[in-house]
Each structure stands twice: as structure tokens, then as C-alpha cells.
Phi, psi and omega in degrees: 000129149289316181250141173236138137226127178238073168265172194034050152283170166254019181300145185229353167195163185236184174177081186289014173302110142089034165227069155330291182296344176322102170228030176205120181237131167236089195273031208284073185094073153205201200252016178341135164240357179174131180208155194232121167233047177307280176313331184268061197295346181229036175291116195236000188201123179251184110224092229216013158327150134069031186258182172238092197231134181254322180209156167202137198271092163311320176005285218269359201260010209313333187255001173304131193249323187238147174209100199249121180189119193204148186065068186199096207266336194271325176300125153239035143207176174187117198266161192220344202291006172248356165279128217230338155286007167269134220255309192223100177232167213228097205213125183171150187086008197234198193227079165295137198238346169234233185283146175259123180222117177264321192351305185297317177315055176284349156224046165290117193262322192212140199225106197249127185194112180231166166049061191241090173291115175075043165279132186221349170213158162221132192235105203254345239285002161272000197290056184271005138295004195260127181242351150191124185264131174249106198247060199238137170068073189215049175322329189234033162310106174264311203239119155247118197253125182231350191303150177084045209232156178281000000 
């Protein structure tokens, strides 16, 4: 199996044994509170909105290109500097308490982020590829760093 879309459900657990090949997950408007994407190690496109997730764990996600996760009000973090293959990522609604460091992302192209309550520095300035940031409604965005980008 390559693909999953399980939208508008009522899942409440996953369960990814043995779906190695798996490069596309669409988790979209259901109740999730936690999900292990350990095993899904050749994952190249995630979209997991509108979940109730208190934290996720990328690590193991290396190959990731897309990554959509918004509206997930209960996580207040989420480290991203090691997916070093991303391409797109897409972050808003949630309530993050300290810094976003894209800085490791070179080959982020486009960078979507709204609504991130007590969000306070985003730092892209290793991004050298990113052709568009998008920011919006970040009261407390204090420190944005961009510098060294073409």
C-alpha cells in the first residue's frame, strides 16, 4: 500500500505495521490524540488538519516533502530541523510556545504559518530555496530571521 485517505472519520487510533511503502497519509477531520508514524520511514507527503494531537514525532520521517498540520490546537511543539527534504510545509492553528527553526531546510520551498499562539521567533535564514512565506496573525511573533537567502 501506498496511499491512505481516511477524512471526516471518527478515528480515534492508527496502526502502521508493515506498511513500509506508504508514501502518502491523509488523516484529515478526525479525533486523533496521538499517532505513531515511526514505521513509516519512506512517508513523502503527511496531512493530519483538524486533529486533536497533542504531540508528533517526526524523527523517524526523513523523507518527508509535505507536511500539513493545522488546527490541532492541543500540541505545543513541533521540531521540523531534521526533515532536511522538505519541501512544503503548512503550520497554523496550533498554539506553539517556543521557536519554528526551518534554518536545516534547504530545500523548503514554501512556508505557510498563521494563527500560531505564543509563537515567538521563526527563523528560515538557512531556507535557500523558499519562494514563499507566508505569515499571517502571529501577535507575538517577536524575532523573524531571513537573512541569507538569494
Amino acid at each position: 500500500m501506498q496511499e491512505i485517505y481516511t477524512n471526516h472519520n471518527e478515528i480515534q487510533e492508527t496502526d502502521f505495521t508493515n506498511l513500509n511503502n506508504l508514501h502518502i497519509l491523509m488523516l484529515i477531520a478526525n479525533q486523533l490524540e496521538k499517532i505513531d508514524l515511526s514505521r513509516l520511514t519512506n512517508l513523502l507527503y503527511i496531512n493530519i488538519t483538524l486533529n486533536s494531537l497533542k504531540s508528533l514525532d517526526l524523527k523517524e520521517n526523513l523523507k518527508l516533502k509535505h507536511l500539513y498540520y493545522y488546527k490541532n490546537s492541543d500540541i505545543t511543539e513541533l521540531e521540523v530541523k531534521y526533515l532536511t527534504n522538505l519541501r512544503s510545509l503548512y503550520y497554523y492553528r496550533i498554539r506553539i510556545n517556543k521557536e519554528l527553526n526551518c534554518s536545516s531546510l534547504k530545500n523548503l520551498e514554501e512556508l505557510n504559518y498563521a494563527n500560531i499562539f505564543l509563537f515567538k521567533k521563526l527563523l528560515v535564514d538557512g531556507c535557500v530555496l523558499l519562494k514563499n512565506l507566508n505569515y499571517v496573525k502571529n501577535p507575538y511573533l517577536k524575532l523573524l530571521t531571513i537573512s541569507n537567502l538569494p
